[in-house]
C-alpha positions in Angstrom: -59.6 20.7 22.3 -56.3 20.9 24.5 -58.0 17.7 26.1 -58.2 15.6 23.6 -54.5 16.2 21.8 -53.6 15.5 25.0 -55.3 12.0 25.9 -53.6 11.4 22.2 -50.7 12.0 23.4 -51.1 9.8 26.5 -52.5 6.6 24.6 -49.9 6.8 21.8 -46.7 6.9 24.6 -49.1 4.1 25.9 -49.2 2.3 23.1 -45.7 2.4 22.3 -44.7 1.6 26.3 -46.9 -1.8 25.3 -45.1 -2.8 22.0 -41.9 -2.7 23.7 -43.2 -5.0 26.8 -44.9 -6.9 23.9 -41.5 -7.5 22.1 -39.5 -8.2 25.0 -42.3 -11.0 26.0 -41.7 -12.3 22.4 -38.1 -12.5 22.3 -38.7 -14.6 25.8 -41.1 -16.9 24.7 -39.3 -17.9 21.3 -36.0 -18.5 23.6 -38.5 -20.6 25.9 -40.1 -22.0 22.1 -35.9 -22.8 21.2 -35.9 -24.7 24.2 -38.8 -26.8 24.0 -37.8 -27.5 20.3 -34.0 -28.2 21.0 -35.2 -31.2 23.7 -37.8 -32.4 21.6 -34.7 -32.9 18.9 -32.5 -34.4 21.2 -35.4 -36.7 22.5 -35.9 -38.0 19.2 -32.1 -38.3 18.0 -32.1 -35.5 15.1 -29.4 -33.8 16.8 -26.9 -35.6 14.7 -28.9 -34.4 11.0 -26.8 -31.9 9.4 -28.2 -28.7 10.4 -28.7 -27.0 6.6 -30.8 -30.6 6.0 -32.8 -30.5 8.4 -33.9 -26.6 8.3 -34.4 -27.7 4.7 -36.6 -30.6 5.4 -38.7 -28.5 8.0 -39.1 -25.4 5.2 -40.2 -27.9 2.5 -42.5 -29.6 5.3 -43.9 -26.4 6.0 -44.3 -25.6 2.6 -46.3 -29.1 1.7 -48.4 -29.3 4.7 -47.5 -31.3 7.9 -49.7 -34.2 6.8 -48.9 -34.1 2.8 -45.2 -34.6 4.1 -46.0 -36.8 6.6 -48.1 -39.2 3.4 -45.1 -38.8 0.8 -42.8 -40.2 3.9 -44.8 -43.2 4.4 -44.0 -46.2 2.9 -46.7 -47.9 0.3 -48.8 -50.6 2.0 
């Protein structure tokens, strides 16, 4: 029984040993995620939006649907 509390033990300090490499990994990859973002901006000129705008436009975009948004922002034809 001494065994098993044991191997318990061991997969649980496991366990948390990997949620702290996992969150580490995920604080890297949204800086690298930042990044990619921040040039795509820049490419496209949206750097000079005013910042509360645009995080505004992007929640309501996420809130409608990419391609929703995308219809309402099209002109008639």
């Amino acid at each position: 029984m001494a065994r098993s509390k044991a191997s318990a033990l061991d997969a649980l300090k496991k366990l948390r040993d990997e949620k702290v490499k996992l969150a580490a990994r995920e604080t890297e990859l949204k800086a690298a995620a930042a990044g990619e973002l921040g040039r795509m901006l820049v490419e496209t000129g949206a750097e000079a939006l005013d910042p509360a705008k645009l995080r505004a436009l992007i929640k309501r975009t996420l809130e409608l649907g990419i391609d929703p948004a995308l219809e309402r922002l099209t002109p008639a034809r």
